[in-house]
C-alpha positions as CSV (number, residue, x, y, z in Angstrom):
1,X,-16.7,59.1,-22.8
2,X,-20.0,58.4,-21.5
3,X,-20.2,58.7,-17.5
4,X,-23.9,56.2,-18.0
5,X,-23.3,53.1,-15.5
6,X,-25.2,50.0,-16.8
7,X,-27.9,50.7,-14.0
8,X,-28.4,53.8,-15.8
9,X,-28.8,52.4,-19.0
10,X,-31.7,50.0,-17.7
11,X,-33.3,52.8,-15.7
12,X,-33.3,54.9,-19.1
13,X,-34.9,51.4,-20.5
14,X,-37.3,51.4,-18.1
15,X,-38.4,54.9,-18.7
16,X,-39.4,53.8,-22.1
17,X,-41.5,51.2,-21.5
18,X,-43.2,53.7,-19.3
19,X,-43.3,56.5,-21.7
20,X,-45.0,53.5,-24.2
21,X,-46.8,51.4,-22.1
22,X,-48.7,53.8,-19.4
23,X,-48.4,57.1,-21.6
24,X,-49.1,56.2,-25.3
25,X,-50.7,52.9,-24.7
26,X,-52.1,52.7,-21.2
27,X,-55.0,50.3,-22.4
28,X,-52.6,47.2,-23.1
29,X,-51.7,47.9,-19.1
30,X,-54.8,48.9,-17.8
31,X,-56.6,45.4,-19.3
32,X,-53.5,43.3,-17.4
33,X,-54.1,45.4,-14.1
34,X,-58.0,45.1,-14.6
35,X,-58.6,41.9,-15.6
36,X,-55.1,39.9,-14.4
37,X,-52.5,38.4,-16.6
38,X,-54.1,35.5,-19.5
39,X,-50.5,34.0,-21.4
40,X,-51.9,31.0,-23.9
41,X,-48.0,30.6,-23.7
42,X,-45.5,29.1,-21.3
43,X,-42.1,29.6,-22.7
44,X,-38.9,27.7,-20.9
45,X,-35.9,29.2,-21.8
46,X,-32.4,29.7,-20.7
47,X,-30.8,32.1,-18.8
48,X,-28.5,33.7,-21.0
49,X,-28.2,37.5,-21.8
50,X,-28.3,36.9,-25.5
51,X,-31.2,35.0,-25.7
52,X,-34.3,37.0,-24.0
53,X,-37.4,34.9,-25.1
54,X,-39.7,38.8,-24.9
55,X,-36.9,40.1,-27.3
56,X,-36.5,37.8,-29.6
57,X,-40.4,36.8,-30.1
58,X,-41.2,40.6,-30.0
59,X,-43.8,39.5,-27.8
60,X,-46.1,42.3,-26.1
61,X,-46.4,42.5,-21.7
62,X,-48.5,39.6,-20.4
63,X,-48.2,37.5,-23.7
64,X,-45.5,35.0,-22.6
65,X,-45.5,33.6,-19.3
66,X,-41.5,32.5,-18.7
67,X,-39.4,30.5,-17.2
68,X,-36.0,31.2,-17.0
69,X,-33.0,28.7,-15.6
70,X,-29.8,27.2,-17.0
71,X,-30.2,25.2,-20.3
72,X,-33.6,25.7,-19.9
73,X,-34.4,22.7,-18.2
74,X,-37.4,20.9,-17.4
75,X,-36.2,18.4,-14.3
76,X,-39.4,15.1,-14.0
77,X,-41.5,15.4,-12.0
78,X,-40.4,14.7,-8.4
79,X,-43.2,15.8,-5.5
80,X,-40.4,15.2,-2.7
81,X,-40.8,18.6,-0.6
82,X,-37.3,19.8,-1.8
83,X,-37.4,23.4,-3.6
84,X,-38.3,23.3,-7.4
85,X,-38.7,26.4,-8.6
86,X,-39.2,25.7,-12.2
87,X,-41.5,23.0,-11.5
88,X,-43.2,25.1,-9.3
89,X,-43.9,28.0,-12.0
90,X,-44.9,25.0,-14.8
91,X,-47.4,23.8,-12.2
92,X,-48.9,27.6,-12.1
93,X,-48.8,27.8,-15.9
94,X,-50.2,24.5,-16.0
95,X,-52.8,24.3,-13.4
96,X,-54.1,27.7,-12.8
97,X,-53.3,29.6,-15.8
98,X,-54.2,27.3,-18.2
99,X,-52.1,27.7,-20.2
100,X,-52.5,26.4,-24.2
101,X,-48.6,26.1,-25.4
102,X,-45.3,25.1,-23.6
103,X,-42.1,26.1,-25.6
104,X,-38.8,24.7,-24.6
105,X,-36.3,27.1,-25.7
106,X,-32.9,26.1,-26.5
107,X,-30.2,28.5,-28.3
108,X,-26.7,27.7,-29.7
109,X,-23.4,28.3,-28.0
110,X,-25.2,27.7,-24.4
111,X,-22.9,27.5,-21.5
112,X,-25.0,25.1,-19.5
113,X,-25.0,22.7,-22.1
114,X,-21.3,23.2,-22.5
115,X,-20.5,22.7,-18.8
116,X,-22.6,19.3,-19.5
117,X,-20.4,18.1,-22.2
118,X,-17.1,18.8,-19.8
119,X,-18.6,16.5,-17.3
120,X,-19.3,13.6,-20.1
121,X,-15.7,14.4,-21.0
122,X,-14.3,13.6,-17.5
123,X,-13.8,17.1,-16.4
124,X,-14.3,17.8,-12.8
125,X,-16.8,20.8,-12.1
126,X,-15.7,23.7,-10.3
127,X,-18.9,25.0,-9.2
128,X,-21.7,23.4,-6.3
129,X,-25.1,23.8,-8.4
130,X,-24.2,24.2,-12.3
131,X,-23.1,20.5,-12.7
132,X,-26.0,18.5,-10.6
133,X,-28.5,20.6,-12.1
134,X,-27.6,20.1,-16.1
135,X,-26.9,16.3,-15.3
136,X,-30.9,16.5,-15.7
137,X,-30.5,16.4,-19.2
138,X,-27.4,13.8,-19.1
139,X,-28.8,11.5,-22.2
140,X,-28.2,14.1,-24.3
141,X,-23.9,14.6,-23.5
142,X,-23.3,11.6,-25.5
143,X,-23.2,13.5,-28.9
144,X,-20.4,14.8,-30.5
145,X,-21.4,18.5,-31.7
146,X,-22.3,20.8,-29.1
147,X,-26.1,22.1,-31.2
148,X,-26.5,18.5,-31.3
149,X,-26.5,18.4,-27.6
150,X,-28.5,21.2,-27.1
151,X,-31.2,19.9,-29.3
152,X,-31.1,16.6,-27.7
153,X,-31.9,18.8,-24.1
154,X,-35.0,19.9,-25.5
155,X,-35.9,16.7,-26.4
156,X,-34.9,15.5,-22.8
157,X,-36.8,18.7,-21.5
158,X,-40.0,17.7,-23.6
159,X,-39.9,14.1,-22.6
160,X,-39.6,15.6,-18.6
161,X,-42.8,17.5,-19.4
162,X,-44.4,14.2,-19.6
163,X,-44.0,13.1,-16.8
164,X,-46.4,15.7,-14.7
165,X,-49.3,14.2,-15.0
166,X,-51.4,17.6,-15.4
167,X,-49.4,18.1,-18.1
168,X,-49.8,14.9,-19.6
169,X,-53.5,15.1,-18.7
170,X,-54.0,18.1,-20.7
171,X,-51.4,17.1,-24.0
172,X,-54.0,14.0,-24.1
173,X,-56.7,15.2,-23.5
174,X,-55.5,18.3,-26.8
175,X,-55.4,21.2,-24.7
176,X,-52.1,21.7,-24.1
177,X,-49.8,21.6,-26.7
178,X,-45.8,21.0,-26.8
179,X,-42.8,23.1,-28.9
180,X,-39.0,22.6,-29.3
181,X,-37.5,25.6,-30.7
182,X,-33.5,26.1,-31.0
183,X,-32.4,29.3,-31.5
184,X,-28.6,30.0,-33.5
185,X,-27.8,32.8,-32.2
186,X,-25.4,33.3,-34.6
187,X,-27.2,33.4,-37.9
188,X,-30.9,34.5,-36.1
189,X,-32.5,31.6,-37.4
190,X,-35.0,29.3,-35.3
191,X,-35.4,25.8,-35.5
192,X,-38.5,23.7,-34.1
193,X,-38.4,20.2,-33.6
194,X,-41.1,18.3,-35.9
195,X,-42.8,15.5,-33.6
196,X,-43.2,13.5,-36.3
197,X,-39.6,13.0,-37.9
198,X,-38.0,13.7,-34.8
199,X,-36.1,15.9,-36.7
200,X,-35.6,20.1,-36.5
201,X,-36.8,22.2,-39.5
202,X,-36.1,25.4,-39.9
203,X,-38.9,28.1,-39.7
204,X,-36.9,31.3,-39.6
C-alpha cells in the first residue's frame, strides 16, 4: 500500500505543472509574469471538489479569472462596508480587468443548493454561515427537483449581476457579456441557459 499522503500527491501535481509550464513551455509563463494576467473570462463557480472550472474547461494559466464560493453565488450589489469577498473579486474583474465574459457556473448534485432546499423544507440549519449565505438565492427553493433549483440559482445569480451598475454599464453598453452554464456531473454534459427562451440547451 502506498505510504503517499494526499499532500504528497498535490506536491507531485505541482511538480508537473512545473516540469510543463517553466521547463517545456516557459513562454506561456514568462508572457503572464512579463506582461501581467489579461482573462477575457470571469468564471463564478462553486466550491466543490468535483467541479474545478480550470479542469473541466481545460483552460490554460491566466485564461480564467475565478471565483469560487458555495453555490456559486452572486449576492446584489450592497456597498454597506461589510466583507464581500465575491463582490470584491467581480468588481476587479469587472472594473480593472476588464473583463469581456462572466460565467455563472452551476453543477448537479450541489450541496449548497441542497442545504437551501432543507431550509425551504422547514429544516433548521446546523451550521452559522452556510444557511444565510445560500438564502441569497431563496426564489429559486420553491421548485421541486433539485437541477431545477440549481438552474433557477444561476438565473438568481445572473439577475444579481445586474444589479452592479459597472456591470450593467458594460452588458448595455455590449462589452460585457453574461453565461449560465449547468454542469451534470454525472453524465459530463454542460447546459447553458438561452436568454432568449429562458430555457437550458444542451451544448455538450
Amino acid at each position: 500500500m502506498s505510504s503517499q499522503t494526499p499532500i504528497d500527491r498535490l506536491v507531485a501535481g505541482f511538480r508537473g505543472f512545473h516540469a510543463l509550464y517553466y521547463e517545456q513551455r516557459p513562454e506561456r509563463i514568462a508572457d503572464l509574469v512579463e506582461r501581467g494576467q489579461k482573462p477575457k473570462v470571469l468564471m463564478i463557480a462553486c466550491s466543490d471538489s468535483r467541479v474545478d472550472p480550470a479542469i473541466v474547461t481545460n483552460a490554460e494559466p491566466g485564461e480564467l479569472f475565478i471565483v469560487r464560493n458555495v453555490a456559486n453565488l452572486v449576492p446584489p450589489y450592497m456597498p454597506d462596508g461589510n466583507y464581500h469577498g465575491t463582490s470584491a473579486a467581480l468588481e476587479f474583474a469587472v472594473r480593472d480587468l476588464k473583463v469581456e465574459h462572466i460565467v455563472v457556473l452551476g453543477h448537479s448534485r450541489c450541496g449548497g443548493i441542497r442545504a437551501l432546499m432543507d431550509a425551504s423544507a422547514g429544516a433548521e440549519s446546523q451550521r452559522e454561515f452556510i444557511g444565510p449565505w445560500v438564502s441569497i438565492c431563496h426564489c429559486a427553493g420553491g421548485k421541486a427537483g433539485s437541477d431545477e433549483v440549481e438552474r433557477g440559482a444561476i438565473k438568481g445569480s445572473l439577475n444579481n449581476l445586474m444589479t452592479f451598475p459597472w456591470v450593467r454599464e458594460r452588458v448595455e453598453a455590449g462589452n460585457l457579456s453574461l453565461h449560465g452554464w449547468w454542469f451534470k456531473i454525472e453524465t459530463g454534459n454542460l447546459w447553458e441557459l438561452n436568454a432568449e427562451t429562458g430555457e437550458y440547451d444542451q451544448r455538450v
